[in-house]
N, C-alpha and C positions, 0 to 999 in steps of 0.2 A: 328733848327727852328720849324720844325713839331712837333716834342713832345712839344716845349715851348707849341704852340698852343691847343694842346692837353689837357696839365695840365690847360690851362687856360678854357679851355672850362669843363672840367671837374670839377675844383674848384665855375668857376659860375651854372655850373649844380648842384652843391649841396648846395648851397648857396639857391638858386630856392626849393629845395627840404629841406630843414632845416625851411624856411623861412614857406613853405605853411606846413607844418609839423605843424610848431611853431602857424600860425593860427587857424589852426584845431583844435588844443591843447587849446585853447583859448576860442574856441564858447561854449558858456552858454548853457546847456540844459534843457529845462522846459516841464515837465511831465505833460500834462493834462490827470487827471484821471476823466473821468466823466459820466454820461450817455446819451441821445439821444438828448438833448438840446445841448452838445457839439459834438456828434458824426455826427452829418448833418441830422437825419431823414427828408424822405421827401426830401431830394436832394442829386446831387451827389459829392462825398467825395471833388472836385474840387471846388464846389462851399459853402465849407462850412466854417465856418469862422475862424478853426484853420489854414486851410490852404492857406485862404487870408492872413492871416498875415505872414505868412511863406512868402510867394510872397514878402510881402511886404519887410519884413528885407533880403530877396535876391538883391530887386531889390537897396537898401540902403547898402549894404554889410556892413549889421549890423551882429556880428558875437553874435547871438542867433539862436536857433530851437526849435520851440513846437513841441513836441511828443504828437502826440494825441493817447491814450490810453482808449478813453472811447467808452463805449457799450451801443446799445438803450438798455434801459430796465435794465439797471444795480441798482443794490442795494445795500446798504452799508455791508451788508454780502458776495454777487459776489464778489464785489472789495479786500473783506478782503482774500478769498480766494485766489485770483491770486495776489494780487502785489509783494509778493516774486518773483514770475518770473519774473514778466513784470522790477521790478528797477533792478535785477541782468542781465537781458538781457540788455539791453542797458549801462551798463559799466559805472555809474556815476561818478562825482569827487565833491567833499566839496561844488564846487561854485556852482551847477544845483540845480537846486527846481522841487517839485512837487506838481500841484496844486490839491488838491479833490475839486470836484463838484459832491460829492455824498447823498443819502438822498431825492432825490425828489420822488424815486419812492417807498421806504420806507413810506412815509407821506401817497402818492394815495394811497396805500392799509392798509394804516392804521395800522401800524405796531405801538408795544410800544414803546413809547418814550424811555425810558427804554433803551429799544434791541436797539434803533436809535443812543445813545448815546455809549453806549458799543463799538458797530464796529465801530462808530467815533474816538473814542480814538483809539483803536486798530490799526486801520488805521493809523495814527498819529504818534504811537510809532513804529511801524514794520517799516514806512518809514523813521523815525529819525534813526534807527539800521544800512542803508544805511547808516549815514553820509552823508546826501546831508537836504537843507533847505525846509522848508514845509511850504504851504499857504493853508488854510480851505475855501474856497467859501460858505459865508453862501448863503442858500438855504430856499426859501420861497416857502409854496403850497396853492392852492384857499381857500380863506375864508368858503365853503361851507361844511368843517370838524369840523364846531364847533370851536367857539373862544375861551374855552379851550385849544381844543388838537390844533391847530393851533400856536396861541402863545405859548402853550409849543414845538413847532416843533422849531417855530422861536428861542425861547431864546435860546435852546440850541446848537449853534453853538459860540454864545459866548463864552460861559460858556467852552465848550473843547478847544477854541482857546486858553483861558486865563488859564486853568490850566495845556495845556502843552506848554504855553507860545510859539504859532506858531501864523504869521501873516493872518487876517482875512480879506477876500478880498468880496468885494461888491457882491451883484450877478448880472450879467448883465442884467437878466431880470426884473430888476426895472425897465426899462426905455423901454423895448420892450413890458412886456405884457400889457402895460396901453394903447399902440396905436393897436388898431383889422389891421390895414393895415399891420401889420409886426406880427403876428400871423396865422398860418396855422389851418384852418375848427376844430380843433380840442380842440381851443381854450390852449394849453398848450404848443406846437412848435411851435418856433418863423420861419418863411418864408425865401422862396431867397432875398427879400428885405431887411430882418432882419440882414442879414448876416455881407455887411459891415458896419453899426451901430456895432455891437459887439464886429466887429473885431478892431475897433476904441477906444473901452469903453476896451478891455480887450488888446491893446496893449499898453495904457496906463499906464494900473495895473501892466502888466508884465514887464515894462521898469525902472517901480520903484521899483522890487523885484529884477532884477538882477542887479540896479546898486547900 
């Protein structure tokens, strides 16, 4: 009778342990690769809105995680340099995305379109080499560059979305940098107020890439 007991306790012991295996196996990974708009400048990594939404699909035991992988100050060049690591460290599978939100600080210093488009793709194809799905965040900078190179900043995320046929996601600060209450002194990071707005506008986006 005590081995019965035994076997059975053992048999739903793995059951428990196959099952939360088999969950884990399951959850969707989404790569935000981005710079300091998505990194939290100006607040702490707690309060910033990759990781509100994370709370958020905890507290829903929605089986997704945003990886946030982006650096203040980053550039479509930094980025092209590390994402080799960064997707080979985290151990993707076919169904995880990774989203670029790269390029804003490429435009503030006025970098060639050119060289802007170039590591765009690059970017683009190194992380389709993964085998996992890719979404392009286009990326808009202050009109005060000349409506020139401005519009040619703007078009050109089109333009790489559609010729390596990756999904082109909004940028969420359409809709933050038009209100100064959810902008930080600096007029270009969006605020702690900003936050959950984002995390609302971009858990949106992300619900309809992974399902």
């Amino acid at each position: 009778m005590k081995m019965f007991f035994r076997l059975i306790h053992t048999t739903l012991f793995c059951l428990f342990l196959f099952n939360s295996v088999d969950v884990f196996a399951q959850t969707k990974k989404v790569v935000l690769y981005g710079d300091s708009i998505s990194a939290g400048y100006g607040m702490t990594l707690e309060e910033s809105w990759p990781n509100l939404i994370n709370l958020t699909y905890e507290n829903e035991n929605t089986p997704v995680r945003l990886i946030n992988e982006s650096i203040s100050g980053e550039t479509t060049g930094g980025g092209l340099a590390r994402i080799d690591e960064v997707l080979s460290r985290h151990k993707l599978s076919p169904s995880d995305w990774i989203i670029i939100e790269l390029g804003g600080n490429d435009g503030l210093r006025g970098f060639p379109i050119k060289t802007i488009q170039n590591n765009l793709e690059q970017l683009v194809v190194s992380a389709k080499q993964f085998g996992i799905n890719v979404a392009l965040m286009q990326v808009r900078i202050p009109p005060n560059y000349g409506k020139r190179y401005t519009n040619m900043f703007t078009d050109l995320y089109p333009k790489v979305a559609k010729k390596h046929d990756v999904t082109l996601v909004p940028f969420f600060m359409d809709q933050i940098a038009i209100n100064p209450n959810y902008m930080q002194r600096d007029g270009i990071h969006p605020n702690k107020s900003a936050q959950i707005i984002i995390r609302d506008i971009m858990k949106k986006e992300i619900n309809q890439l992974v399902e």
